[in-house]
N, CA and C atoms of all chains as a GROMACS GRO file, in nm:
protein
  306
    1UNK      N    1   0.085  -0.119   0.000
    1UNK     CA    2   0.000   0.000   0.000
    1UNK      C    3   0.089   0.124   0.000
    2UNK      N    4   0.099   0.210  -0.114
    2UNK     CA    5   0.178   0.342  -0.086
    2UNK      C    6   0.109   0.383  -0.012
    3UNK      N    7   0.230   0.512   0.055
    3UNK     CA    8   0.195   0.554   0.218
    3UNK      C    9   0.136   0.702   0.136
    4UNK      N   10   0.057   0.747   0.226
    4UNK     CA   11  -0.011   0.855   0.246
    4UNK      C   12   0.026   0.961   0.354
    5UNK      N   13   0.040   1.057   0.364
    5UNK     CA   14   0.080   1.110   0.513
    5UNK      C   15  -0.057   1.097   0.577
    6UNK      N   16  -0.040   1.119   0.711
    6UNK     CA   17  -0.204   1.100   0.769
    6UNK      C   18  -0.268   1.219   0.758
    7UNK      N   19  -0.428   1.237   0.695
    7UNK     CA   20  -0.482   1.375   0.736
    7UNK      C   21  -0.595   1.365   0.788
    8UNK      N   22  -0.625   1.454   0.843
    8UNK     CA   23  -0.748   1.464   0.932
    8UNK      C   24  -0.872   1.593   0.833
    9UNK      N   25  -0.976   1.543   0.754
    9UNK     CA   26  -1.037   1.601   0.690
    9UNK      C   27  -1.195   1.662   0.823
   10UNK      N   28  -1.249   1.754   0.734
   10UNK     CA   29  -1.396   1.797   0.765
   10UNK      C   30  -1.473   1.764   0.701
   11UNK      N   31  -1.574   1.674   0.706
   11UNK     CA   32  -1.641   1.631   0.593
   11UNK      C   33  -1.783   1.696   0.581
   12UNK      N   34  -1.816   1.770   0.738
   12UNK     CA   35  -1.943   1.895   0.743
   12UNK      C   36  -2.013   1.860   0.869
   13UNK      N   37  -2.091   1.896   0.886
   13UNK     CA   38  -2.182   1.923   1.019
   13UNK      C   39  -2.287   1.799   0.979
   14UNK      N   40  -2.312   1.753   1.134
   14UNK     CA   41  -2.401   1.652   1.101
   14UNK      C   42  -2.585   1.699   1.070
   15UNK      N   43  -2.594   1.862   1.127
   15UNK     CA   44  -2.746   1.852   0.985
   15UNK      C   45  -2.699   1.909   0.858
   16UNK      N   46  -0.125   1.035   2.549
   16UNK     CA   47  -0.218   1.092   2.511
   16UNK      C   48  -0.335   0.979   2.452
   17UNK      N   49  -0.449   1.014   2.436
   17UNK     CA   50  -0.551   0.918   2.370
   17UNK      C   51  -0.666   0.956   2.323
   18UNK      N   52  -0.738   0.950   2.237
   18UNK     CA   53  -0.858   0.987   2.192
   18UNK      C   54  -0.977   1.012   2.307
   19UNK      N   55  -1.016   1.121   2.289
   19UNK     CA   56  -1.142   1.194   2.379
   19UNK      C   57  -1.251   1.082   2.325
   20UNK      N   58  -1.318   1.007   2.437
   20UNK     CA   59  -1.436   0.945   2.424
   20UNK      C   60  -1.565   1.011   2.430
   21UNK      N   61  -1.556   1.079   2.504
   21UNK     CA   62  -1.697   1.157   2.591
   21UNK      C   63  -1.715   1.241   2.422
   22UNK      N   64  -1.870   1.207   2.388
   22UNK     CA   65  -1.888   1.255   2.262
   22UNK      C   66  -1.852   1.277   2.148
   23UNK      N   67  -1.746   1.155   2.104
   23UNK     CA   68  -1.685   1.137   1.988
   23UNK      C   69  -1.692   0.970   1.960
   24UNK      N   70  -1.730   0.946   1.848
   24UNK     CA   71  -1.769   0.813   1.830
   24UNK      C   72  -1.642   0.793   1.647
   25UNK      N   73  -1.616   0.697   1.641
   25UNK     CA   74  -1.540   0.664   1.556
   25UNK      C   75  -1.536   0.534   1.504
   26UNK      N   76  -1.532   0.489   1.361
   26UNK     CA   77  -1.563   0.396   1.280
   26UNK      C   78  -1.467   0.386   1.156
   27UNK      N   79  -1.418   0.267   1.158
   27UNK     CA   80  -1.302   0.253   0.992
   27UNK      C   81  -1.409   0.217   0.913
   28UNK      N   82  -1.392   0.261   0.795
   28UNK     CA   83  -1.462   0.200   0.687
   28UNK      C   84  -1.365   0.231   0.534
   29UNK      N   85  -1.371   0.089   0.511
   29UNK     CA   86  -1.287   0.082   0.360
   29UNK      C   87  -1.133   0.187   0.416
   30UNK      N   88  -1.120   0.101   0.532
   30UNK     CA   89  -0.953   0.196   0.533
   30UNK      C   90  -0.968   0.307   0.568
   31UNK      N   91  -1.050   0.375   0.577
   31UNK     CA   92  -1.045   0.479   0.579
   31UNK      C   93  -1.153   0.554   0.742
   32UNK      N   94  -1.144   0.623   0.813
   32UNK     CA   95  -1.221   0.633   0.980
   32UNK      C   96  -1.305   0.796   0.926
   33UNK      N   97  -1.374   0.735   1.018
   33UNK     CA   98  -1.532   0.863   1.016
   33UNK      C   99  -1.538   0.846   1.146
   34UNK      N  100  -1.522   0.982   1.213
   34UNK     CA  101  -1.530   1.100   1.312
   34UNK      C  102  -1.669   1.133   1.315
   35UNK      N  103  -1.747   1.135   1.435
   35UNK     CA  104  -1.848   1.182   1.482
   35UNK      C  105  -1.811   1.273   1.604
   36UNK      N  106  -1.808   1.412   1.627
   36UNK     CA  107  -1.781   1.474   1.727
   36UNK      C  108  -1.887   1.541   1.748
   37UNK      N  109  -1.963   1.477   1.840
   37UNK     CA  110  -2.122   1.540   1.866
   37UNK      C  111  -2.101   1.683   1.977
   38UNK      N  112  -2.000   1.683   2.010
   38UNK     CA  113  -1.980   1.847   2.088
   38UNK      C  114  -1.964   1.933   2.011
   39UNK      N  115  -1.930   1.927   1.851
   39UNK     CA  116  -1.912   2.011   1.751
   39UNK      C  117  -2.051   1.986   1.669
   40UNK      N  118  -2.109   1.851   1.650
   40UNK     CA  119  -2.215   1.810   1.562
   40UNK      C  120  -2.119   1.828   1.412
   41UNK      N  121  -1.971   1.781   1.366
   41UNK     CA  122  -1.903   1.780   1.293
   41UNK      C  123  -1.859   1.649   1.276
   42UNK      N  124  -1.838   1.582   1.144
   42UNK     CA  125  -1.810   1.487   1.046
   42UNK      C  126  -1.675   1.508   1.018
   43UNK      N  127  -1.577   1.412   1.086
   43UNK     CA  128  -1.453   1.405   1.002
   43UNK      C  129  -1.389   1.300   0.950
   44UNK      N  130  -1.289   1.324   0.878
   44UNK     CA  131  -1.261   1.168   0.833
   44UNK      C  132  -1.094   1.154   0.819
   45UNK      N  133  -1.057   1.048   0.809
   45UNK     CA  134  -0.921   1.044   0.790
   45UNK      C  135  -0.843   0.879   0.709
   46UNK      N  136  -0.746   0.927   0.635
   46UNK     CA  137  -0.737   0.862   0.548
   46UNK      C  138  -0.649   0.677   0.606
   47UNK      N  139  -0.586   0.633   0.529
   47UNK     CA  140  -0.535   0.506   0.591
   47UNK      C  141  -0.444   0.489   0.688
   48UNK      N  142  -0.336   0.590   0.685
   48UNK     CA  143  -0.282   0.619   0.774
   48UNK      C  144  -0.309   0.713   0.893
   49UNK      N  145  -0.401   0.777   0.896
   49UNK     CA  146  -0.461   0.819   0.990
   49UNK      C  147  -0.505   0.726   1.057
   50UNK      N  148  -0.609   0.658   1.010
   50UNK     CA  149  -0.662   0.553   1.067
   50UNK      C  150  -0.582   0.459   1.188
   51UNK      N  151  -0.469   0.451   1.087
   51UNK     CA  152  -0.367   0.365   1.239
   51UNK      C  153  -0.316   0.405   1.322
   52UNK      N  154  -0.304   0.565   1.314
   52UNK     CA  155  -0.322   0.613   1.461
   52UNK      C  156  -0.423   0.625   1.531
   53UNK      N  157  -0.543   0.677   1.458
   53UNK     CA  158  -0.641   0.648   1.546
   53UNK      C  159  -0.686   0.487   1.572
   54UNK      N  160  -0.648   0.412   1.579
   54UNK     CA  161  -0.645   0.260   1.613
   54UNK      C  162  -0.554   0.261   1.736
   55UNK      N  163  -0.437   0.375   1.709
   55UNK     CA  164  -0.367   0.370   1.855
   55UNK      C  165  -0.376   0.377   1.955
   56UNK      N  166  -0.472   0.525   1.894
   56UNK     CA  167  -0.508   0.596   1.978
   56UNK      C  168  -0.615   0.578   2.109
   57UNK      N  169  -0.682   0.449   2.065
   57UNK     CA  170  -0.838   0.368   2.168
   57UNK      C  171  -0.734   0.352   2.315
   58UNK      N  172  -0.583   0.338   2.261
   58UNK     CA  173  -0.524   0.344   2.417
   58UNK      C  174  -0.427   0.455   2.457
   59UNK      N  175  -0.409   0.467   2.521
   59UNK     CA  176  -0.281   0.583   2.571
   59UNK      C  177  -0.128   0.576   2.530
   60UNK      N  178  -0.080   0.658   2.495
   60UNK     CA  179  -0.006   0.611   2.365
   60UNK      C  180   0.064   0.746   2.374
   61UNK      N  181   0.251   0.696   2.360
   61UNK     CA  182   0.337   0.868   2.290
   61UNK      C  183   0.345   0.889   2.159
   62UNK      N  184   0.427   0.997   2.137
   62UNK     CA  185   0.433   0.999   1.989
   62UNK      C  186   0.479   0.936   1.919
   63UNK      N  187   0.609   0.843   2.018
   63UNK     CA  188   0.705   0.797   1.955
   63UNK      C  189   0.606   0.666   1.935
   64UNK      N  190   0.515   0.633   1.995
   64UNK     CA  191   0.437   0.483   2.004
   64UNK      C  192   0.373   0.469   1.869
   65UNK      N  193   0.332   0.634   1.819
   65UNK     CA  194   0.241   0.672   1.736
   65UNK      C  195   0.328   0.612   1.601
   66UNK      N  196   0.453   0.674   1.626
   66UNK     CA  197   0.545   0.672   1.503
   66UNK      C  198   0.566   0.526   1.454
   67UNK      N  199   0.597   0.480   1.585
   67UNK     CA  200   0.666   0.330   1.560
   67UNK      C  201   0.556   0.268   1.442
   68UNK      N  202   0.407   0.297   1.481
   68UNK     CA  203   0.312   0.220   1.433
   68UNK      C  204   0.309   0.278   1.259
   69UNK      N  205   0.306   0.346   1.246
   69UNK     CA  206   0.359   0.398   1.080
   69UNK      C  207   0.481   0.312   1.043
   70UNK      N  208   0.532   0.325   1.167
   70UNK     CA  209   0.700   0.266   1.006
   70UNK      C  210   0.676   0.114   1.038
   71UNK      N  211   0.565   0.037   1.129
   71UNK     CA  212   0.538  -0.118   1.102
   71UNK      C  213   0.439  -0.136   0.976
   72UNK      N  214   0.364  -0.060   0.999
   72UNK     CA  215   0.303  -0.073   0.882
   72UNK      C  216   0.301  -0.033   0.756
   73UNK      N  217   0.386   0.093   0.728
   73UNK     CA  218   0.415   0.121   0.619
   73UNK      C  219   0.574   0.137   0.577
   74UNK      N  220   0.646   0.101   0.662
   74UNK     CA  221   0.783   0.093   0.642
   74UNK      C  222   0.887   0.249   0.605
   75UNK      N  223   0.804   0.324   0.662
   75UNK     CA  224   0.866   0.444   0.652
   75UNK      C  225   0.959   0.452   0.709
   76UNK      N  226   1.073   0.560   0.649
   76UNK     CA  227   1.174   0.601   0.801
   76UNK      C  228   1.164   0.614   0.927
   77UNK      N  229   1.201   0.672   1.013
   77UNK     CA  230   1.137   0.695   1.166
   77UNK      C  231   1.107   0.850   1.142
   78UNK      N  232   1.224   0.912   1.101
   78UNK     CA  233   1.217   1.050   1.084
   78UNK      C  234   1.118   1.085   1.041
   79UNK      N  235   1.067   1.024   0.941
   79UNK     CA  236   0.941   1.102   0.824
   79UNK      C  237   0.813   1.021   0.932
   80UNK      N  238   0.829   0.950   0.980
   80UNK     CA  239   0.693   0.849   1.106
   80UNK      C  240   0.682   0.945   1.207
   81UNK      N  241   0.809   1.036   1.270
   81UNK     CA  242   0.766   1.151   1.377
   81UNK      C  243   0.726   1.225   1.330
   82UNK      N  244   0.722   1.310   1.204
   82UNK     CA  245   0.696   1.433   1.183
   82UNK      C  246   0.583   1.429   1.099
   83UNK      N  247   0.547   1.337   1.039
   83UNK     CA  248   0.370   1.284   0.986
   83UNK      C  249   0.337   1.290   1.116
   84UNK      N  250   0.312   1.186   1.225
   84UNK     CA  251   0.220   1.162   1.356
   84UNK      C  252   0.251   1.286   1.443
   85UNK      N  253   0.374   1.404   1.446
   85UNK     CA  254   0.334   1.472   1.478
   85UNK      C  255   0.224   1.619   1.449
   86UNK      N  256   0.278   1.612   1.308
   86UNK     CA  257   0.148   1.669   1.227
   86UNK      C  258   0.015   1.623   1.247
   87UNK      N  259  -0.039   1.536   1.260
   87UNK     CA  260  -0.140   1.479   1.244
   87UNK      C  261  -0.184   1.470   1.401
   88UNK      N  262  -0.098   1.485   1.505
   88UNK     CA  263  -0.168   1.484   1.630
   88UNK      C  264  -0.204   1.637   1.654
   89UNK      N  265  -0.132   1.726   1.596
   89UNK     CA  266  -0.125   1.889   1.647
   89UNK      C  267  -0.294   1.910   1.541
   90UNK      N  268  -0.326   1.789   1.433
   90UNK     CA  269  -0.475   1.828   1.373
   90UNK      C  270  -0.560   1.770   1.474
   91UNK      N  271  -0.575   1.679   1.555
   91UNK     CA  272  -0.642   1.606   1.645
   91UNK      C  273  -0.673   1.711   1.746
   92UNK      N  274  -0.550   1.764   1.811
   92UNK     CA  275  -0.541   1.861   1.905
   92UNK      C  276  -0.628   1.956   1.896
   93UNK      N  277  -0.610   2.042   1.780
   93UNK     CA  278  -0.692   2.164   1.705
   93UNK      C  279  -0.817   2.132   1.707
   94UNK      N  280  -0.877   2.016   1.699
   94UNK     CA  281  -1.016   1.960   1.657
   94UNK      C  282  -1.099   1.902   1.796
   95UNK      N  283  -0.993   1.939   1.911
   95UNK     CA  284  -1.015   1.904   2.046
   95UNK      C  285  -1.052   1.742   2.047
   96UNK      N  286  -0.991   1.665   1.998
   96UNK     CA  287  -1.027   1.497   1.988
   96UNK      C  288  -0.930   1.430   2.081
   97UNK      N  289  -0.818   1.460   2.133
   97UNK     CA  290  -0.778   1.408   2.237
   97UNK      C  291  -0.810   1.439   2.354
   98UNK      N  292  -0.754   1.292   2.446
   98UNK     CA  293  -0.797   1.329   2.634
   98UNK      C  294  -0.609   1.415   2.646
   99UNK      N  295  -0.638   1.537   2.693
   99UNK     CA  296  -0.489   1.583   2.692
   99UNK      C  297  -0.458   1.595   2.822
  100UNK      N  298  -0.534   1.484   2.938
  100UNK     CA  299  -0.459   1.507   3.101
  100UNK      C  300  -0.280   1.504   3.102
  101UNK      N  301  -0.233   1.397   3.072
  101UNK     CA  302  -0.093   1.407   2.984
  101UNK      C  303  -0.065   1.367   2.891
  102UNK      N  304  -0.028   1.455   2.773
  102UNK     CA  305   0.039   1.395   2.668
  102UNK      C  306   0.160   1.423   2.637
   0.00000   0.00000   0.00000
Protein backbone atom coordinates (compact mmCIF):
# COMPACT_ATOMS: atom_id res chain seq x y z
CA UNK A 1 0.00 0.00 0.00
CA UNK A 2 1.78 3.42 -0.86
CA UNK A 3 1.95 5.54 2.18
CA UNK A 4 -0.11 8.56 2.46
CA UNK A 5 0.80 11.10 5.13
CA UNK A 6 -2.04 11.00 7.69
CA UNK A 7 -4.82 13.75 7.36
CA UNK A 8 -7.48 14.65 9.32
CA UNK A 9 -10.37 16.01 6.90
CA UNK A 10 -13.96 17.97 7.65
CA UNK A 11 -16.41 16.31 5.93
CA UNK A 12 -19.43 18.95 7.43
CA UNK A 13 -21.82 19.23 10.19
CA UNK A 14 -24.01 16.52 11.01
CA UNK A 15 -27.46 18.52 9.85
CA UNK B 1 -2.18 10.92 25.11
CA UNK B 2 -5.51 9.18 23.70
CA UNK B 3 -8.58 9.87 21.92
CA UNK B 4 -11.42 11.94 23.79
CA UNK B 5 -14.37 9.45 24.24
CA UNK B 6 -16.97 11.57 25.91
CA UNK B 7 -18.87 12.55 22.62
CA UNK B 8 -16.85 11.37 19.88
CA UNK B 9 -17.69 8.13 18.30
CA UNK B 10 -15.40 6.64 15.56
CA UNK B 11 -15.63 3.96 12.80
CA UNK B 12 -13.02 2.53 9.92
CA UNK B 13 -14.62 2.00 6.87
CA UNK B 14 -12.87 0.82 3.60
CA UNK B 15 -9.53 1.96 5.33
CA UNK B 16 -10.45 4.79 5.79
CA UNK B 17 -12.21 6.33 9.80
CA UNK B 18 -15.32 8.63 10.16
CA UNK B 19 -15.30 11.00 13.12
CA UNK B 20 -18.48 11.82 14.82
CA UNK B 21 -17.81 14.74 17.27
CA UNK B 22 -21.21 15.40 18.66
CA UNK B 23 -19.80 18.47 20.88
CA UNK B 24 -19.12 20.11 17.51
CA UNK B 25 -22.15 18.10 15.62
CA UNK B 26 -19.03 17.80 12.93
CA UNK B 27 -18.10 14.87 10.46
CA UNK B 28 -14.53 14.05 10.02
CA UNK B 29 -12.61 11.68 8.33
CA UNK B 30 -9.21 10.44 7.90
CA UNK B 31 -7.37 8.62 5.48
CA UNK B 32 -5.35 5.06 5.91
CA UNK B 33 -2.82 6.19 7.74
CA UNK B 34 -4.61 8.19 9.90
CA UNK B 35 -6.62 5.53 10.67
CA UNK B 36 -3.67 3.65 12.39
CA UNK B 37 -3.22 6.13 14.61
CA UNK B 38 -6.41 6.48 15.46
CA UNK B 39 -6.45 2.60 16.13
CA UNK B 40 -3.67 3.71 18.55
CA UNK B 41 -5.08 5.96 19.78
CA UNK B 42 -8.38 3.68 21.68
CA UNK B 43 -5.24 3.43 24.17
CA UNK B 44 -2.81 5.83 25.71
CA UNK B 45 -0.06 6.11 23.65
CA UNK B 46 3.37 8.68 22.90
CA UNK B 47 4.33 9.99 19.89
CA UNK B 48 7.05 7.97 19.55
CA UNK B 49 4.37 4.83 20.04
CA UNK B 50 2.41 6.72 17.36
CA UNK B 51 5.45 6.73 15.03
CA UNK B 52 6.66 3.31 15.60
CA UNK B 53 3.12 2.20 14.33
CA UNK B 54 3.59 3.98 10.80
CA UNK B 55 7.00 2.66 10.05
CA UNK B 56 5.38 -1.18 11.02
CA UNK B 57 3.03 -0.73 8.82
CA UNK B 58 4.15 1.21 6.19
CA UNK B 59 7.83 0.93 6.42
CA UNK B 60 8.66 4.44 6.52
CA UNK B 61 11.74 6.01 8.01
CA UNK B 62 11.37 6.95 11.66
CA UNK B 63 12.17 10.50 10.84
CA UNK B 64 9.41 11.02 8.24
CA UNK B 65 6.93 8.50 11.06
CA UNK B 66 7.66 11.51 13.77
CA UNK B 67 6.96 14.33 11.83
CA UNK B 68 3.70 12.84 9.86
CA UNK B 69 2.20 11.62 13.56
CA UNK B 70 3.35 14.72 14.78
CA UNK B 71 1.47 16.69 12.27
CA UNK B 72 -1.40 14.79 12.44
CA UNK B 73 -1.68 14.84 16.30
CA UNK B 74 -1.25 18.89 16.47
CA UNK B 75 -4.75 18.28 13.73
CA UNK B 76 -6.43 16.07 16.45
CA UNK B 77 -5.41 18.61 19.05
CA UNK B 78 -6.92 21.64 17.05
CA UNK B 79 -10.16 19.60 16.57
CA UNK B 80 -10.16 19.04 20.46
CA UNK B 81 -10.27 14.97 19.88
CA UNK B 82 -7.78 14.08 22.37
CA UNK B 83 -7.97 13.29 26.34
CA UNK B 84 -4.89 15.83 26.92
CA UNK B 85 -4.59 15.07 31.01
CA UNK B 86 -0.93 14.07 29.84
CA UNK B 87 0.39 13.95 26.68
Amino acid sequence: MAYQPPVLEEVGSVR
Amino acid sequence: MKLRTNSVSWREIDGETVILDLSSSTYLKTNAAGSTIMRLLSEERTTAELADGLVEEYGIPADQATADTETFVAMLRERNLLDTADS
